[in-house]
CHARMM internal coordinates of N, CA and C (Angstrom, degrees):
IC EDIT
DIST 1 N 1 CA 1.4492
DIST 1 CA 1 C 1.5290
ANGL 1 N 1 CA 1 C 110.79
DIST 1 C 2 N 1.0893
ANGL 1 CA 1 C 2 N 112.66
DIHE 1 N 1 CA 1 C 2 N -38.77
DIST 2 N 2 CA 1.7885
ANGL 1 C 2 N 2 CA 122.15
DIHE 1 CA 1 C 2 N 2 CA -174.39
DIST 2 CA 2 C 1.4671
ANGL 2 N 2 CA 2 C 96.31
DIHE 1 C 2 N 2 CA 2 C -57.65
DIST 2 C 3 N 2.0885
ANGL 2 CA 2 C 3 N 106.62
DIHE 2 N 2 CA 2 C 3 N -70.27
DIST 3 N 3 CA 1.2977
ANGL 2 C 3 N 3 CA 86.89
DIHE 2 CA 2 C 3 N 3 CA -169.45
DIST 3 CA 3 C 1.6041
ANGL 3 N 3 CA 3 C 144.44
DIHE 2 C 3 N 3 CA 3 C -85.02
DIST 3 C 4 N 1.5232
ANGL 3 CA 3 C 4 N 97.41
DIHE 3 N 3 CA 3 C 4 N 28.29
DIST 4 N 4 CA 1.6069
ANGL 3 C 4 N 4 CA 131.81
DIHE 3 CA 3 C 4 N 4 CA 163.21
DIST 4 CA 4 C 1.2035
ANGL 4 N 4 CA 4 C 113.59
DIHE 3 C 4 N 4 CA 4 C -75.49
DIST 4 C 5 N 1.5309
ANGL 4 CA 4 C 5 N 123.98
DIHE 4 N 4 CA 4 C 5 N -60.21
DIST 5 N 5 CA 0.8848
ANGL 4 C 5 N 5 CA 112.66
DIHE 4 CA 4 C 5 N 5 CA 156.56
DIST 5 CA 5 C 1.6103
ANGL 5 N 5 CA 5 C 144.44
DIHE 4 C 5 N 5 CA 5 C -70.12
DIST 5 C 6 N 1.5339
ANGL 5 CA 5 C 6 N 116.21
DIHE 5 N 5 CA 5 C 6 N -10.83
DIST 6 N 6 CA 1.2915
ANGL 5 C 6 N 6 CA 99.56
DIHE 5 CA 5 C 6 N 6 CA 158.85
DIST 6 CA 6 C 1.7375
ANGL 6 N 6 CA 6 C 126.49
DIHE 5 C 6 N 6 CA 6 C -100.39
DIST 6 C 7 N 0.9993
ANGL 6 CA 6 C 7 N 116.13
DIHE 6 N 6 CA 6 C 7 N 18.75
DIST 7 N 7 CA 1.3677
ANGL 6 C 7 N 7 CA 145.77
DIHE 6 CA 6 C 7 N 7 CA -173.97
DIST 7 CA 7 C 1.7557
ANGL 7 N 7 CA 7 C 84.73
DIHE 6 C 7 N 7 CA 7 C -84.54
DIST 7 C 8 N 1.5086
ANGL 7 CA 7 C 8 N 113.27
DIHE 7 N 7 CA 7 C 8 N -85.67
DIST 8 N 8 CA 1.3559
ANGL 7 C 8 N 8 CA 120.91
DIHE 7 CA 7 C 8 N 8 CA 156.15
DIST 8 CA 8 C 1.3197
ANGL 8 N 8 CA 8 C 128.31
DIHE 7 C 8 N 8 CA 8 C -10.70
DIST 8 C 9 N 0.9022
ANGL 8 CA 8 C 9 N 130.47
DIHE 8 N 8 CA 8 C 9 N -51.11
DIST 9 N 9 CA 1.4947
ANGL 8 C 9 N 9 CA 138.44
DIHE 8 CA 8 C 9 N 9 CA 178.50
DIST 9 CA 9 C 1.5524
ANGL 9 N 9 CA 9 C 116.64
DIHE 8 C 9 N 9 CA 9 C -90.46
DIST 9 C 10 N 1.5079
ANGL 9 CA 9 C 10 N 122.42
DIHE 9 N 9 CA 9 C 10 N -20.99
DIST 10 N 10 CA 1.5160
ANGL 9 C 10 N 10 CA 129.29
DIHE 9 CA 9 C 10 N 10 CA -150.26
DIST 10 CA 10 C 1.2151
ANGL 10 N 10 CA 10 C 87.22
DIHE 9 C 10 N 10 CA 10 C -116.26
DIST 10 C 11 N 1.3771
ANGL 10 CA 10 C 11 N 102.60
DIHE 10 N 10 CA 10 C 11 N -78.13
DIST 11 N 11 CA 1.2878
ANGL 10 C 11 N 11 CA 126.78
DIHE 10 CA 10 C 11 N 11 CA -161.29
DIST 11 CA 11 C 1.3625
ANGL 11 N 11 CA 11 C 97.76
DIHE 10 C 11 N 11 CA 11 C 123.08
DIST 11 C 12 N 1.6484
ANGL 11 CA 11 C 12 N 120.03
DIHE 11 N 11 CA 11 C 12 N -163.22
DIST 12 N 12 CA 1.4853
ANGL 11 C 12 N 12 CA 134.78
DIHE 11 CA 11 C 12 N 12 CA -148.64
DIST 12 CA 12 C 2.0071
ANGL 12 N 12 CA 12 C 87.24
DIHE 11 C 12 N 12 CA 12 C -76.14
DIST 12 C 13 N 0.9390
ANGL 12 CA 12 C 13 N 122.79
DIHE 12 N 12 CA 12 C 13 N -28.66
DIST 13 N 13 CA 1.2329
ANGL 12 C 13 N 13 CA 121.20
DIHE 12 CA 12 C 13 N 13 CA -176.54
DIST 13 CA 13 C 1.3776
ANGL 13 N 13 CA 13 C 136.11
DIHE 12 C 13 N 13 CA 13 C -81.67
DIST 13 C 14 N 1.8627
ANGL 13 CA 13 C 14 N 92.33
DIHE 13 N 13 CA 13 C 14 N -5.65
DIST 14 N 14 CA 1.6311
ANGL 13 C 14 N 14 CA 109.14
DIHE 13 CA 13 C 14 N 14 CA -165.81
DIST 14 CA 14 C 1.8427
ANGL 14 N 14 CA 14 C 114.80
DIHE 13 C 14 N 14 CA 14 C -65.62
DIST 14 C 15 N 1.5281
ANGL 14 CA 14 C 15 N 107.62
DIHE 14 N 14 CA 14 C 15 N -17.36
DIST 15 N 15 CA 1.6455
ANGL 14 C 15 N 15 CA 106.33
DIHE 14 CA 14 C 15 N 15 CA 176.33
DIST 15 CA 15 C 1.4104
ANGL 15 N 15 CA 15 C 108.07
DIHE 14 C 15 N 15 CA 15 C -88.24
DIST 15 C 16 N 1.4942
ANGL 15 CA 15 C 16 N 122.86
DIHE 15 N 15 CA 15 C 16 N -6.48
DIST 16 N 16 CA 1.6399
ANGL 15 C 16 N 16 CA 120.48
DIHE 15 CA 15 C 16 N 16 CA 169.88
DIST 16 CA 16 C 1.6604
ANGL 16 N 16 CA 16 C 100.16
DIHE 15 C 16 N 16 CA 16 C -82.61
DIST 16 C 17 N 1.4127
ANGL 16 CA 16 C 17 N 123.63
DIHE 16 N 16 CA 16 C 17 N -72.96
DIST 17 N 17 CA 1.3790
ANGL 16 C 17 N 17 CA 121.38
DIHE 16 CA 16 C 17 N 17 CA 144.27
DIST 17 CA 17 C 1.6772
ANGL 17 N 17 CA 17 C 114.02
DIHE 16 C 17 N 17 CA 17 C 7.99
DIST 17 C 18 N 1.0549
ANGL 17 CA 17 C 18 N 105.25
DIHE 17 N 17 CA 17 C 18 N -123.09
DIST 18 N 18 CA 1.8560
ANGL 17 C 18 N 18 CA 108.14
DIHE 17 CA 17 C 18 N 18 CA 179.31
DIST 18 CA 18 C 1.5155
ANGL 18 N 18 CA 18 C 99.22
DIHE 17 C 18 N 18 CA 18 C -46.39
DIST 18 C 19 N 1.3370
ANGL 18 CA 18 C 19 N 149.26
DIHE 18 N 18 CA 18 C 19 N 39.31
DIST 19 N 19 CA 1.0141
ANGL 18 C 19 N 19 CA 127.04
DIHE 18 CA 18 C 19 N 19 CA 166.44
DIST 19 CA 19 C 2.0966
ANGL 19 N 19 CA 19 C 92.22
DIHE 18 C 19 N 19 CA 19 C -128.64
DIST 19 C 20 N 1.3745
ANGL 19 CA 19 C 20 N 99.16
DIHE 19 N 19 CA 19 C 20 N -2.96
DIST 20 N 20 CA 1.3264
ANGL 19 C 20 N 20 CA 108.83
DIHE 19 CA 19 C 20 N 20 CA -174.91
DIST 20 CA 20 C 1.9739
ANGL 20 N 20 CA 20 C 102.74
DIHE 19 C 20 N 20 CA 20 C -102.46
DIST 20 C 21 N 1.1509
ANGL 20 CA 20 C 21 N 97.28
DIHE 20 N 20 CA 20 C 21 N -36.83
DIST 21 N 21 CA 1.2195
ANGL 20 C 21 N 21 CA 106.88
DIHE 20 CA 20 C 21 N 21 CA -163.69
DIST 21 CA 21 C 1.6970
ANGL 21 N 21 CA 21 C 103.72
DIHE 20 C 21 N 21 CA 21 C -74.83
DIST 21 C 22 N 1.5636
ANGL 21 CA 21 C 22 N 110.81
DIHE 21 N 21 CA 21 C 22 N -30.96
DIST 22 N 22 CA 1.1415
ANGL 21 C 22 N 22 CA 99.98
DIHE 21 CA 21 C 22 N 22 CA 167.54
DIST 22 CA 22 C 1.4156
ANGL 22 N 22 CA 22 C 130.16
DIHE 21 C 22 N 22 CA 22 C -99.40
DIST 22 C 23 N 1.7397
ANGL 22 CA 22 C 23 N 123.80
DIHE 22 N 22 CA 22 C 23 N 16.47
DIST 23 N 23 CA 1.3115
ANGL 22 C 23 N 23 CA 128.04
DIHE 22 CA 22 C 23 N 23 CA 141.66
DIST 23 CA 23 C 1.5419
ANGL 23 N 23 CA 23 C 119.66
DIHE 22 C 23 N 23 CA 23 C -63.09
DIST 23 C 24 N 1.1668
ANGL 23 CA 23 C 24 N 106.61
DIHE 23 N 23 CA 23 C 24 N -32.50
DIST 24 N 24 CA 1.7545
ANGL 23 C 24 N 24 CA 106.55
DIHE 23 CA 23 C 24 N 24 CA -163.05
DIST 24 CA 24 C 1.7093
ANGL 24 N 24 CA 24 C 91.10
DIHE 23 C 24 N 24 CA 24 C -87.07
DIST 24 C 25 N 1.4509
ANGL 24 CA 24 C 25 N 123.11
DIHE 24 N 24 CA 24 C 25 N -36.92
DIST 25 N 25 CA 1.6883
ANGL 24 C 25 N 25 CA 109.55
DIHE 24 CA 24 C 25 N 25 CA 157.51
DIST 25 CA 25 C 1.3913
ANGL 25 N 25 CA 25 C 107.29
DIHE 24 C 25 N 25 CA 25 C -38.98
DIST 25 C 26 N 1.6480
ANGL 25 CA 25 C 26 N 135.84
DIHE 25 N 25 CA 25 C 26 N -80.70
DIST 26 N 26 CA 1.5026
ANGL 25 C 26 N 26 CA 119.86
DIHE 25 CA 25 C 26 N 26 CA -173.21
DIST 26 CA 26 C 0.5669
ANGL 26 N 26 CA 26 C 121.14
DIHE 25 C 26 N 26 CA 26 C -51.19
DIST 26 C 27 N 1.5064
ANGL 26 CA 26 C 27 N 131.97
DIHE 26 N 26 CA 26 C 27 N -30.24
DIST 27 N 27 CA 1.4058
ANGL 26 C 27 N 27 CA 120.49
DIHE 26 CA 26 C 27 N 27 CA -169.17
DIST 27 CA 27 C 1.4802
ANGL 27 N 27 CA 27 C 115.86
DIHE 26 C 27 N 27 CA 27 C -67.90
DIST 27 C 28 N 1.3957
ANGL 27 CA 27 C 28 N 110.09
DIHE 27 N 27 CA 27 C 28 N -33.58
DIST 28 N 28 CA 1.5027
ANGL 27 C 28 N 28 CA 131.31
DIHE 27 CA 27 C 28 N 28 CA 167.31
DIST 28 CA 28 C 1.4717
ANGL 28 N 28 CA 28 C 126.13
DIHE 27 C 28 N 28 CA 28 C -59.85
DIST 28 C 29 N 1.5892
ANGL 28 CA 28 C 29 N 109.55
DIHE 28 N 28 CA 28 C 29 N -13.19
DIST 29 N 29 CA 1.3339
ANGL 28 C 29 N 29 CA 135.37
DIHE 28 CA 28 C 29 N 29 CA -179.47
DIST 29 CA 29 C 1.6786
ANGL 29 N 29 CA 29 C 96.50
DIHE 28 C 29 N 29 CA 29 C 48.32
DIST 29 C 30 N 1.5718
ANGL 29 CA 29 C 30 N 118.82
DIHE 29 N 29 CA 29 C 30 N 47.81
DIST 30 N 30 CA 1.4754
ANGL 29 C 30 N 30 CA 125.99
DIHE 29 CA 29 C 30 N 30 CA 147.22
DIST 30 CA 30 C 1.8666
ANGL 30 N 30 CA 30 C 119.24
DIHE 29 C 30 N 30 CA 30 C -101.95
DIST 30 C 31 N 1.0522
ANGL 30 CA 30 C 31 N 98.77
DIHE 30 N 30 CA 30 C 31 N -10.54
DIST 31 N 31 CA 1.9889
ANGL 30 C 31 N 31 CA 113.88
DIHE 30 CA 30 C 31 N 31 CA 147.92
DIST 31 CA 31 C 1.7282
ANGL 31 N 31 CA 31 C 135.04
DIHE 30 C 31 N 31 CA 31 C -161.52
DIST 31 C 32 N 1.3539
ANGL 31 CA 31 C 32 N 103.01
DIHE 31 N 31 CA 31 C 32 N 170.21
DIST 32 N 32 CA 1.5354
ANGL 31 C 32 N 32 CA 96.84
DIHE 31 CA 31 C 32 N 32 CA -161.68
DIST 32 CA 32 C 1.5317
ANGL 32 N 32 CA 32 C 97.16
DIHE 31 C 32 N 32 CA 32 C -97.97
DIST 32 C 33 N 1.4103
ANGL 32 CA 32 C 33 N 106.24
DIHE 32 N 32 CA 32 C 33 N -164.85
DIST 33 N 33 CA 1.5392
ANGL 32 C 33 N 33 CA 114.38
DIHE 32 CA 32 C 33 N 33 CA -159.98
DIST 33 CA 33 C 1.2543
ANGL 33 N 33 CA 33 C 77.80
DIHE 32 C 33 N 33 CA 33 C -94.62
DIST 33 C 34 N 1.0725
ANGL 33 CA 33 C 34 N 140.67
DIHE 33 N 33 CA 33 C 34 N -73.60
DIST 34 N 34 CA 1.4244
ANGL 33 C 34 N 34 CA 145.15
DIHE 33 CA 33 C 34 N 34 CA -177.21
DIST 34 CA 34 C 1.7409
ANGL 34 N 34 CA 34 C 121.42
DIHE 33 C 34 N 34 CA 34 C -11.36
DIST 34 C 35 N 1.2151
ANGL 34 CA 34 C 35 N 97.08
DIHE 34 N 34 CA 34 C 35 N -46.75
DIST 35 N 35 CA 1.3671
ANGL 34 C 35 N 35 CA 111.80
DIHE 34 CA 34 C 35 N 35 CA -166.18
DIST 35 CA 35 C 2.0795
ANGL 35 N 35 CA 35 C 95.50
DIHE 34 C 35 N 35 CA 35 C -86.16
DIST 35 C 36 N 1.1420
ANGL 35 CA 35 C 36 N 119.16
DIHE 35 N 35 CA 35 C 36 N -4.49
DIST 36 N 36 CA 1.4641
ANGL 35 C 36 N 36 CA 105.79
DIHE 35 CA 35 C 36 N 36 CA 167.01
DIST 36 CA 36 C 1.3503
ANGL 36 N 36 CA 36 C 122.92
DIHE 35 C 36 N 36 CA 36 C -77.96
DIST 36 C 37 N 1.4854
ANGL 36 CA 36 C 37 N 104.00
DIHE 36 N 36 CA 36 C 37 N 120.80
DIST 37 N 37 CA 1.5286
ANGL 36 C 37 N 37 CA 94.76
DIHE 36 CA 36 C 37 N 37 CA 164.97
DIST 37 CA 37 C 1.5343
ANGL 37 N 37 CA 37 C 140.67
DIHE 36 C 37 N 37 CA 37 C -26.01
DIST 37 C 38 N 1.1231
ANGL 37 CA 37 C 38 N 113.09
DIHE 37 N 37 CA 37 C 38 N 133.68
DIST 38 N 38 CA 1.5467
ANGL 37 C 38 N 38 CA 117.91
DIHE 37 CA 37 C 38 N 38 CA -171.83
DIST 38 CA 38 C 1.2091
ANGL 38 N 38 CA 38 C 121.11
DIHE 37 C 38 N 38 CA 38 C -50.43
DIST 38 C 39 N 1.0965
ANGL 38 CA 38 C 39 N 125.34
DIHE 38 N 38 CA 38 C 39 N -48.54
DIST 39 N 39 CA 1.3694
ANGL 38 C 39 N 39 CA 148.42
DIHE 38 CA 38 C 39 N 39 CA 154.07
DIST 39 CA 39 C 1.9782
ANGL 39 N 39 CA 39 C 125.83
DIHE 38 C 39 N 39 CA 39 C -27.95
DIST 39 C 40 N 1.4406
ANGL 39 CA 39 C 40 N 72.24
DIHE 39 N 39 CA 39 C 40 N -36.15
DIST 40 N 40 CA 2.0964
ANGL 39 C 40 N 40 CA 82.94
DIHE 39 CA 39 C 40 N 40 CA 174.38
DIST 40 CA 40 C 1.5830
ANGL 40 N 40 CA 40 C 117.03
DIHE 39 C 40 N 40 CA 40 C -113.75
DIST 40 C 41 N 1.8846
ANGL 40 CA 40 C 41 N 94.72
DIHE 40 N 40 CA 40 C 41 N -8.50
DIST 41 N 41 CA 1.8043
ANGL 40 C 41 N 41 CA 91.28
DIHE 40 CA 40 C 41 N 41 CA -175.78
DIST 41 CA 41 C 1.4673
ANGL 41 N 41 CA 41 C 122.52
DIHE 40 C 41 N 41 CA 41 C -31.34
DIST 41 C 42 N 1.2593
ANGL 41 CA 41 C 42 N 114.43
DIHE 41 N 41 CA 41 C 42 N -55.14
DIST 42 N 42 CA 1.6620
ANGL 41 C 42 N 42 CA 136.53
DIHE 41 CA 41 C 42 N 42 CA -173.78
DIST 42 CA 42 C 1.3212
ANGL 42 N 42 CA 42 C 114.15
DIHE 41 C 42 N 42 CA 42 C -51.15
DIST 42 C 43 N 1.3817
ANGL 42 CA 42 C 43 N 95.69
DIHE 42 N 42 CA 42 C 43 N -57.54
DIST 43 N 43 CA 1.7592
ANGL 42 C 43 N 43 CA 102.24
DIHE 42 CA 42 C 43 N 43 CA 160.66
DIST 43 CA 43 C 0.9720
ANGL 43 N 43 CA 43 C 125.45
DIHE 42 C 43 N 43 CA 43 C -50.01
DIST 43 C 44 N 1.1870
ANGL 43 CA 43 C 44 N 143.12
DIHE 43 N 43 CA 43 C 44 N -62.60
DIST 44 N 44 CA 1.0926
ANGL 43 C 44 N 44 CA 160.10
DIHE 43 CA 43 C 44 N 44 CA 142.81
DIST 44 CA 44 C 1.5783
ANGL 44 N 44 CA 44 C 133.33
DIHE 43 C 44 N 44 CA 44 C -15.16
DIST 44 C 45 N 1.5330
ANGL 44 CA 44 C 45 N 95.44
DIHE 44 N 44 CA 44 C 45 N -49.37
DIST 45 N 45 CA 1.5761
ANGL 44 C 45 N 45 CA 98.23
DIHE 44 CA 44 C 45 N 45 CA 153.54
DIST 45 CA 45 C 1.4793
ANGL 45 N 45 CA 45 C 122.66
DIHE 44 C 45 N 45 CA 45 C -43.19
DIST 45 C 46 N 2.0370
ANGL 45 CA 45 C 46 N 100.89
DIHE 45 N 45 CA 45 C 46 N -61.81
DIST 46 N 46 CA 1.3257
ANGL 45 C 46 N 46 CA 98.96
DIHE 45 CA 45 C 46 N 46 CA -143.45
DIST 46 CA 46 C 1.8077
ANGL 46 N 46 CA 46 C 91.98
DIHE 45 C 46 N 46 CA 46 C -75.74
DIST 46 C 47 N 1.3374
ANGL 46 CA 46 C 47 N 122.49
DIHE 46 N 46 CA 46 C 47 N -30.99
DIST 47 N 47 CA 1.5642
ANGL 46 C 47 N 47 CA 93.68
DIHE 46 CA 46 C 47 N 47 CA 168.83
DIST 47 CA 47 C 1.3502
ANGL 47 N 47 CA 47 C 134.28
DIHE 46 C 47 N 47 CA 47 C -33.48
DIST 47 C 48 N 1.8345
ANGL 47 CA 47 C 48 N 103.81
DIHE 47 N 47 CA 47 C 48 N -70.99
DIST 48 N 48 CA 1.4668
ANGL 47 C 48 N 48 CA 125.83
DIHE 47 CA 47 C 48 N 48 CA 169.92
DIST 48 CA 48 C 1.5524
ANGL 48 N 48 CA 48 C 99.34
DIHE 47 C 48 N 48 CA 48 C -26.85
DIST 48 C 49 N 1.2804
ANGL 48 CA 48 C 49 N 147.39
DIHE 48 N 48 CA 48 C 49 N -75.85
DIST 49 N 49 CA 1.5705
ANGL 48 C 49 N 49 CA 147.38
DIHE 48 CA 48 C 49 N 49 CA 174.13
DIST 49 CA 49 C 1.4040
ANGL 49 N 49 CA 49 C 118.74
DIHE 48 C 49 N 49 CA 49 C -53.83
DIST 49 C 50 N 1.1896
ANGL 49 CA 49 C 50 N 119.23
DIHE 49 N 49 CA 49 C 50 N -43.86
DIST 50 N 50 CA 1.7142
ANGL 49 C 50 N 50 CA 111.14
DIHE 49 CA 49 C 50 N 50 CA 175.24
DIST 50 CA 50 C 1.9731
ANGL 50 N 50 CA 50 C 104.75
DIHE 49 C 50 N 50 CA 50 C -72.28
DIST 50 C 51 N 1.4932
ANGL 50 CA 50 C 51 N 122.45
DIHE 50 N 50 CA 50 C 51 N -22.70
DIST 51 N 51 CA 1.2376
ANGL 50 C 51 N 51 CA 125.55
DIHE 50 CA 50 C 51 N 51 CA 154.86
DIST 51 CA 51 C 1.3617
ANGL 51 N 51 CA 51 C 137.76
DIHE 50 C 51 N 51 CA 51 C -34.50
DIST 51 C 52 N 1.9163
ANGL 51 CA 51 C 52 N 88.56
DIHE 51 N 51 CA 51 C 52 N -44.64
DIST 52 N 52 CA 1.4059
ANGL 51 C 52 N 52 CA 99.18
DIHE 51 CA 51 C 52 N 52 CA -160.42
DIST 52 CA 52 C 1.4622
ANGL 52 N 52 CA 52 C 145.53
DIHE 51 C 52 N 52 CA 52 C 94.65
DIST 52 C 53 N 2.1021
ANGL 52 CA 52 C 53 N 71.77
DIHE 52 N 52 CA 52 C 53 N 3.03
DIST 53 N 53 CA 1.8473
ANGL 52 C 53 N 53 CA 80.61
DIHE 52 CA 52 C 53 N 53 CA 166.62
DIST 53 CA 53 C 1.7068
ANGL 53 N 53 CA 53 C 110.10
DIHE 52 C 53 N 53 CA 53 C -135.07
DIST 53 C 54 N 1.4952
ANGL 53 CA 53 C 54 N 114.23
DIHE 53 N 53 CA 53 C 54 N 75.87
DIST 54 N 54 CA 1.1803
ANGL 53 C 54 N 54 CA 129.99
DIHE 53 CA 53 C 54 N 54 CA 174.69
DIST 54 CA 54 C 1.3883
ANGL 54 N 54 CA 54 C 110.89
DIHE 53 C 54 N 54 CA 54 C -58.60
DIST 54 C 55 N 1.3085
ANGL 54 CA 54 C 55 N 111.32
DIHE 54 N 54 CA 54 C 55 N -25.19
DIST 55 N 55 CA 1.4095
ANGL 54 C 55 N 55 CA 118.78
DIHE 54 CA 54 C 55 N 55 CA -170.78
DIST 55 CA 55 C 1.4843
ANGL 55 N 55 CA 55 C 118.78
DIHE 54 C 55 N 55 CA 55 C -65.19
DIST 55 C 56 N 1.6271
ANGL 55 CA 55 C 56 N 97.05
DIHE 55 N 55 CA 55 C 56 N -17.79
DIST 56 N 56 CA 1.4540
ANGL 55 C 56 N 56 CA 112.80
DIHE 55 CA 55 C 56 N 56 CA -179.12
DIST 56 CA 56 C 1.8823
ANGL 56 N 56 CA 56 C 124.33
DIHE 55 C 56 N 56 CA 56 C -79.86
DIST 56 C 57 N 1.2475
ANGL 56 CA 56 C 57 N 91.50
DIHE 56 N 56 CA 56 C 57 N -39.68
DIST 57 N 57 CA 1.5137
ANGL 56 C 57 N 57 CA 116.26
DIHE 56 CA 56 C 57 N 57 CA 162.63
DIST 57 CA 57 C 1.6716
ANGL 57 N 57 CA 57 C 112.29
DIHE 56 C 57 N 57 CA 57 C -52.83
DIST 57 C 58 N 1.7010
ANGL 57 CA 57 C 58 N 101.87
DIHE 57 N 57 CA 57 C 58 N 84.30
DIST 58 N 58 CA 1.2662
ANGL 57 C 58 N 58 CA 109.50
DIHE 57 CA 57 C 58 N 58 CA 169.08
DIST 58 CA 58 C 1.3543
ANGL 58 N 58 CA 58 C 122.79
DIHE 57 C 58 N 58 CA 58 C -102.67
DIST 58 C 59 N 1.2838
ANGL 58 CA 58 C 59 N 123.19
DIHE 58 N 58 CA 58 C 59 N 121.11
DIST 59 N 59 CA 1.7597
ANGL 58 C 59 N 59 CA 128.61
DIHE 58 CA 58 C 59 N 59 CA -161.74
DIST 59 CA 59 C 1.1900
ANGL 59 N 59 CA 59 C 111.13
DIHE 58 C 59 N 59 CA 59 C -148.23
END
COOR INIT
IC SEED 1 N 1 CA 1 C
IC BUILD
């Protein structure tokens, strides 16, 4: 259902999208790695590290 609905809203790109939007949250230290959906962890990692902030990637 989620990724229906953000498919819906984004388009084909919307899980790179929210998978960006919630690195630049940690990075902002307004959320943790933890708190990302399961679904985008991976994504999410490899930003957080191609960023330059691996350090953030707590697992």
């Amino acid at each position: 259902m989620r990724r229906l609905l953000t498919y819906l809203l984004f388009g084909k790109d919307g899980e790179t999208m929210m998978a960006m939007l919630w690195a630049q949250q940690i990075m902002l230290g307004k959320k943790t790695f933890d708190e990302v959906p399961r679904l985008l962890k991976e994504q999410v990692k490899e930003i957080l590290i191609d960023s330059g902030c691996e350090d953030l990637v707590t697992e």
